[in-house]
DRENPA-3360 file (N, C-alpha, C; in nm, 2 decimals, always signed):
BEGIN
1 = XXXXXXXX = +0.08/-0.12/+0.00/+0.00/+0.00/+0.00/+0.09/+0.12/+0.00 ~ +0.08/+0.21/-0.13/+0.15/+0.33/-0.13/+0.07/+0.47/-0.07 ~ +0.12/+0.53/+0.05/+0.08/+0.64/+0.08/+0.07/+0.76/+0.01 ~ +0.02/+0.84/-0.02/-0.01/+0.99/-0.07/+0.09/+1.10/-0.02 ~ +0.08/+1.18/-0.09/+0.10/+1.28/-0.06/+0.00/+1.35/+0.04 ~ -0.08/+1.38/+0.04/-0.24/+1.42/+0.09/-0.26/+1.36/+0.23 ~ -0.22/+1.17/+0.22/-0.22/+1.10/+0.33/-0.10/+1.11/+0.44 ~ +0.01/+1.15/+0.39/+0.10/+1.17/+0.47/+0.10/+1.31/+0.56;
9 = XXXXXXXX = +0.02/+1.41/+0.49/-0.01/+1.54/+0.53/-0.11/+1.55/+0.64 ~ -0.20/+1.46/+0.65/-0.33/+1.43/+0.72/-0.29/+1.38/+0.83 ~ -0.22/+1.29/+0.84/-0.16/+1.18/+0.93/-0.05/+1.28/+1.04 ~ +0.01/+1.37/+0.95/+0.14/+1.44/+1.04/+0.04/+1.51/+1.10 ~ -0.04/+1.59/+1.05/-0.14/+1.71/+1.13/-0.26/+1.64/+1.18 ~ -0.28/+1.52/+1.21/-0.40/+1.47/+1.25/-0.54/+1.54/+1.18 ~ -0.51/+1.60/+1.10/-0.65/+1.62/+1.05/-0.67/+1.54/+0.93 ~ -0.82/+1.53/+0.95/-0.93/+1.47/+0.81/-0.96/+1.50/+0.67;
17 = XXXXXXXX = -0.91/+1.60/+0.61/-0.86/+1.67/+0.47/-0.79/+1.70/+0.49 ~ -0.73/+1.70/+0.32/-0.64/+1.79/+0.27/-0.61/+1.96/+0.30 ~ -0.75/+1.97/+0.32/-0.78/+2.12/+0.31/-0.75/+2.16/+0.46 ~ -0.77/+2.08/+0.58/-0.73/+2.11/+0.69/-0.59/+2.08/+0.71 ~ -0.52/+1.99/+0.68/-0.41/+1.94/+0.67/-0.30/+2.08/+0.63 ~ -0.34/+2.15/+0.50/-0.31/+2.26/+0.45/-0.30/+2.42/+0.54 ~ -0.39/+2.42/+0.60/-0.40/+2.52/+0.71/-0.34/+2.48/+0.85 ~ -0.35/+2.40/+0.86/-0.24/+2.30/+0.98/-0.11/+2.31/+1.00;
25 = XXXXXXXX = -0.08/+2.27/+0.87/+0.08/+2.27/+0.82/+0.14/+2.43/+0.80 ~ +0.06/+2.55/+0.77/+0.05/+2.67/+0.73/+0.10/+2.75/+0.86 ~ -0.03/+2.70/+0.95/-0.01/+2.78/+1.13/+0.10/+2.70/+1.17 ~ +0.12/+2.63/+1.15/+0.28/+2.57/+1.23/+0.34/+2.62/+1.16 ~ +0.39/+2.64/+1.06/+0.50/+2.68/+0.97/+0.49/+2.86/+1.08 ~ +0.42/+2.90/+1.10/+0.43/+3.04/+1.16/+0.45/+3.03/+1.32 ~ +0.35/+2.94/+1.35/+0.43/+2.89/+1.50/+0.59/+2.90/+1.52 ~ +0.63/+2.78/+1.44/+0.80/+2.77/+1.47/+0.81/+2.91/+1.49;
33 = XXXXXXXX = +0.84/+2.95/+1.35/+0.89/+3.13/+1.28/+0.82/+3.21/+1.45 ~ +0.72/+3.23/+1.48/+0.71/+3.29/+1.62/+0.78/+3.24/+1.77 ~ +0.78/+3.12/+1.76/+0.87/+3.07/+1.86/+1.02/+3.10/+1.85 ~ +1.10/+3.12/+1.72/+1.22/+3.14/+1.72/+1.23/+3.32/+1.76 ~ +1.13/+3.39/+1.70/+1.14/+3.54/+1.76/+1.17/+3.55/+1.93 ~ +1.05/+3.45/+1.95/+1.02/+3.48/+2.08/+1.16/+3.40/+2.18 ~ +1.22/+3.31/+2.11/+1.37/+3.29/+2.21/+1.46/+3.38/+2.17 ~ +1.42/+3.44/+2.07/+1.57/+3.52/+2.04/+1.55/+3.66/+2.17;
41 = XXXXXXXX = +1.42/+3.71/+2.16/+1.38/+3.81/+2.28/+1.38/+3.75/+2.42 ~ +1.38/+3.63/+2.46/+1.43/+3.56/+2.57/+1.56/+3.59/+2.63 ~ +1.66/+3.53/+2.50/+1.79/+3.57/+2.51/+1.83/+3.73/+2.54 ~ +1.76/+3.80/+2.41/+1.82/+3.91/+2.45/+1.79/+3.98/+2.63 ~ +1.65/+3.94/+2.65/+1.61/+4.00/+2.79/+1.67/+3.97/+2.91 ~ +1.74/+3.83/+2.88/+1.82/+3.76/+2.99/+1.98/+3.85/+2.98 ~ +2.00/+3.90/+2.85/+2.16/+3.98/+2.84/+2.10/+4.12/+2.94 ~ +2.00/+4.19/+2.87/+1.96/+4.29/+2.95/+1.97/+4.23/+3.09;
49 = XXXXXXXX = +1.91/+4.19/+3.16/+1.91/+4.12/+3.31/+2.01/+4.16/+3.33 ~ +2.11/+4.09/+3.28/+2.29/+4.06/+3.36/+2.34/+4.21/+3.33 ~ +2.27/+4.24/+3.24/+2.41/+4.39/+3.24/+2.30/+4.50/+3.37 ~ +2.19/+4.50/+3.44/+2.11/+4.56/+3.57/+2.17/+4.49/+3.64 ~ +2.19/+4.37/+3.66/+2.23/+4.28/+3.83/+2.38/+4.36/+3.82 ~ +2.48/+4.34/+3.71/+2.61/+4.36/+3.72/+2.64/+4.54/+3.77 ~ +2.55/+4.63/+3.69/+2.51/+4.74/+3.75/+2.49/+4.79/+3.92 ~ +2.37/+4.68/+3.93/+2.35/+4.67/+4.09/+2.46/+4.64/+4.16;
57 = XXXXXXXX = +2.51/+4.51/+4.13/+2.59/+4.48/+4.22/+2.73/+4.56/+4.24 ~ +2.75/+4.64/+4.14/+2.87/+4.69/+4.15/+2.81/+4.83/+4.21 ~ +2.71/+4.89/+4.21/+2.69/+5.01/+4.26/+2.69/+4.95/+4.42 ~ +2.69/+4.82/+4.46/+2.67/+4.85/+4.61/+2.53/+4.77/+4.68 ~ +2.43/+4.74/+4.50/+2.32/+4.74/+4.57/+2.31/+4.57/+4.57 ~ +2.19/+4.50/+4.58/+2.12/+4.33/+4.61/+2.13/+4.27/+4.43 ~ +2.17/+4.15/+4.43/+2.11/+4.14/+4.29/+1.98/+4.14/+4.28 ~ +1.91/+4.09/+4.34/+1.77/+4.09/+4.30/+1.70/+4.22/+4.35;
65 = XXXXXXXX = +1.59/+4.24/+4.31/+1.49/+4.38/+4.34/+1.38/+4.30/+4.33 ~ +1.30/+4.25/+4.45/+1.18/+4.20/+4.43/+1.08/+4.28/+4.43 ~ +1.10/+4.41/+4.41/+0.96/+4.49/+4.45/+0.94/+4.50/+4.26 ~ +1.07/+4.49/+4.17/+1.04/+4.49/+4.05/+1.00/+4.36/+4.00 ~ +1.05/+4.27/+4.06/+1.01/+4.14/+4.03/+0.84/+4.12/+4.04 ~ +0.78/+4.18/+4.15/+0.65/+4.21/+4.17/+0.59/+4.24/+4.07 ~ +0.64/+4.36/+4.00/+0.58/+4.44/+3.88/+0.57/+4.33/+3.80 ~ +0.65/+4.28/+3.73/+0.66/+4.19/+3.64/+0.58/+4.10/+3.67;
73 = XXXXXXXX = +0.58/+4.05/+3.77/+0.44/+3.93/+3.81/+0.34/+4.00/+3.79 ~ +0.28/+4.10/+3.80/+0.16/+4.16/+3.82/+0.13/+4.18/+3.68 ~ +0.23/+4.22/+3.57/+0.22/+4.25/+3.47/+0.17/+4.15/+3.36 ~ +0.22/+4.07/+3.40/+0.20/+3.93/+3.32/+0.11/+3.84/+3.35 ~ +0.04/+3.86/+3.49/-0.03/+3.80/+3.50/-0.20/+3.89/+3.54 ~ -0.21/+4.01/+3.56/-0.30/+4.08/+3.44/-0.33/+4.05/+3.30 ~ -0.22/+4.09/+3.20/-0.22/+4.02/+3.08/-0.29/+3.86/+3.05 ~ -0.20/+3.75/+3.07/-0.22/+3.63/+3.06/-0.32/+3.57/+3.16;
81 = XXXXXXXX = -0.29/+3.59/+3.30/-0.39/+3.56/+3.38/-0.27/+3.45/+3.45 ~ -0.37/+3.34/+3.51/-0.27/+3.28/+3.59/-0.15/+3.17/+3.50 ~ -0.16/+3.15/+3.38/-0.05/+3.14/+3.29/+0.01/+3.23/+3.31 ~ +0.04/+3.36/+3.26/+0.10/+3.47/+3.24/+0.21/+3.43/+3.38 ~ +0.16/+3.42/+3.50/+0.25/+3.47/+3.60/+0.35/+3.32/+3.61 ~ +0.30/+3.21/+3.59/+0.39/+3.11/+3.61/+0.51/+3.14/+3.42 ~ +0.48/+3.21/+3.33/+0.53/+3.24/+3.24/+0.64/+3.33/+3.33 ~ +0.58/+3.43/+3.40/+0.66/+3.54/+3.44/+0.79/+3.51/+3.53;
89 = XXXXXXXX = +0.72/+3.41/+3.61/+0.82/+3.34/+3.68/+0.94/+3.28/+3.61 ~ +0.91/+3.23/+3.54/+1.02/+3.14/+3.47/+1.11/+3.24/+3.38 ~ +1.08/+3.35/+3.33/+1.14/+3.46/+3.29/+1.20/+3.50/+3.39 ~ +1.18/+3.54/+3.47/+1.28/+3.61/+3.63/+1.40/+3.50/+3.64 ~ +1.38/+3.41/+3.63/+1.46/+3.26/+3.65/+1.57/+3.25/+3.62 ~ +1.52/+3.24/+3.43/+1.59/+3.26/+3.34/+1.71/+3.43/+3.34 ~ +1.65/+3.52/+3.37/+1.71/+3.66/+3.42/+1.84/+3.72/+3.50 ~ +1.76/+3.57/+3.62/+1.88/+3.59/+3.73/+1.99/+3.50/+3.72;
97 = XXX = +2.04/+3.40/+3.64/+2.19/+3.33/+3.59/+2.13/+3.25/+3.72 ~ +2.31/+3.23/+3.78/+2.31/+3.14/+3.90/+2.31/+3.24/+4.01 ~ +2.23/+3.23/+4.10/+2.25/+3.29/+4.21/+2.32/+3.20/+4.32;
% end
């Protein structure tokens, strides 16, 4: 039994046509492409991070500022809701290197 083109398409995207299969494969194709923006802005916000702690810490002050840490929770989880803040969290995480 020789598989399709059509059938192979259906099968990877679990959907029931062609025509779904087509729109499936389409939004993922922009998925990835959005996911790769969105680490690259990961990265850069984590460089930002270290060049404020390295700031801090050389002026004298704490690495961390939880009262801005706050903000950022509050902010993200406004937005998102209670995703947003476990999102938010893991951004601070990622922010603060090794402590």
């Amino acid at each position: 039994m020789t598989i399709t083109h059509a059938q192979a398409s259906t099968e990877k995207t679990g959907a029931r046509t062609e025509q779904a299969a087509s729109l499936i494969g389409g939004a993922r194709e922009r998925i990835d492409a959005l996911d790769n923006r969105i680490i690259g802005l990961i990265r850069e916000r984590i460089a930002y991070s270290a060049m404020i702690q390295e700031a801090r810490i050389a002026s004298g002050g704490r690495r961390v500022n939880l009262s801005r840490e706050t903000q950022i929770l509050s902010r993200y989880n406004e937005a998102l809701g209670k995703p947003g803040t476990t999102l938010a969290l893991t951004l601070l995480e990622l922010g603060r290197g090794r402590i």
